[in-house]
N, C-alpha and C positions, 0 to 999 in steps of 0.2 A: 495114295497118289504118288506119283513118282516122278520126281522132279530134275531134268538135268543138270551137269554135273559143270562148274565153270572155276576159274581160279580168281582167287581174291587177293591183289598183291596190295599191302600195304606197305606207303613211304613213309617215315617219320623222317622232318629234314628242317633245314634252316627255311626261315619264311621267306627273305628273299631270294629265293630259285624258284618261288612258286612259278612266278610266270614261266620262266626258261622251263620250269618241267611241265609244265603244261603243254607247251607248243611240242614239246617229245613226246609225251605220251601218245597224242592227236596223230602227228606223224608215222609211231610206229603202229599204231592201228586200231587204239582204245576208241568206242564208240563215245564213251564218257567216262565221268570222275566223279568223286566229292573231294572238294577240301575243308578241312575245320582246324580250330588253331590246337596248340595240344602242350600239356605241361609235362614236366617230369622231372627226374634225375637219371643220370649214366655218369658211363664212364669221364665224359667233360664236364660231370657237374651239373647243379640247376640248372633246367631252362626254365624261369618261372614267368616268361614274356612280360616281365615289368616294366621294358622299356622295346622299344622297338626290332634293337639291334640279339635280343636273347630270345627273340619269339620264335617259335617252332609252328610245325603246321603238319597235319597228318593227311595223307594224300590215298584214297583209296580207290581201285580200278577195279573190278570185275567183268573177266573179259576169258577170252580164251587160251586155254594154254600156251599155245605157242606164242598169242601177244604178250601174256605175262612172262615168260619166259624171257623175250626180247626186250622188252622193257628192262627189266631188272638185271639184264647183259649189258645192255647200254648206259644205265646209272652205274652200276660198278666200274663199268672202264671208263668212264666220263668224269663221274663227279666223287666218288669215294676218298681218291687221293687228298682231296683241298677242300671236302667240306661233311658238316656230321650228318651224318644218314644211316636208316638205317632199312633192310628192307626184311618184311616177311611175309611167305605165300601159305593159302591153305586152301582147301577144298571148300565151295559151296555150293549148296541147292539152290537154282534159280528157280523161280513161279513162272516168270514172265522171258523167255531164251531168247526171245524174237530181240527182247532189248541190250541184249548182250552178244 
């Protein structure tokens, strides 16, 4: 079976931008998202979401090239400078293309 090909951009990011990246993403042309909250370390250190203000949230779109592409032109020149983020793209087989 051979399944078409679409882009999976993931955002790791501070939790309050969820909203404001939401209403970007929608704008620049994602038909939808998941978000889920998300732990770690990097280069700023723990985010172990212990308290509200250190919670992180991982943001994923599956969508078309050139949405993800746009998307992820728009968060770097937007919000990179003033808040942690982080974004990576890769390739995935969709089942269902009509949803994406």
């Amino acid at each position: 079976m051979s399944a078409p090909m679409r882009k999976l951009l993931t955002i790791i990011t501070e939790a309050a931008l969820e909203r404001l990246l939401v209403e970007d993403i929608e704008r620049l042309g994602a038909h939808g998202y998941t978000v889920s909250d998300a732990r770690g370390k990097g280069r700023r250190g723990v985010r172990s979401a212990d308290w509200e203000e250190s919670r992180n949230i991982r943001i994923e779109v599956v969508c078309e090239e050139t949405v993800a592409e746009a998307i992820a032109a728009y968060l770097e020149a937007h919000y990179y400078a003033d808040y942690a983020m982080i974004l990576f793209m890769s390739d995935v087989a969709v089942l269902r293309p009509e949803k994406f």
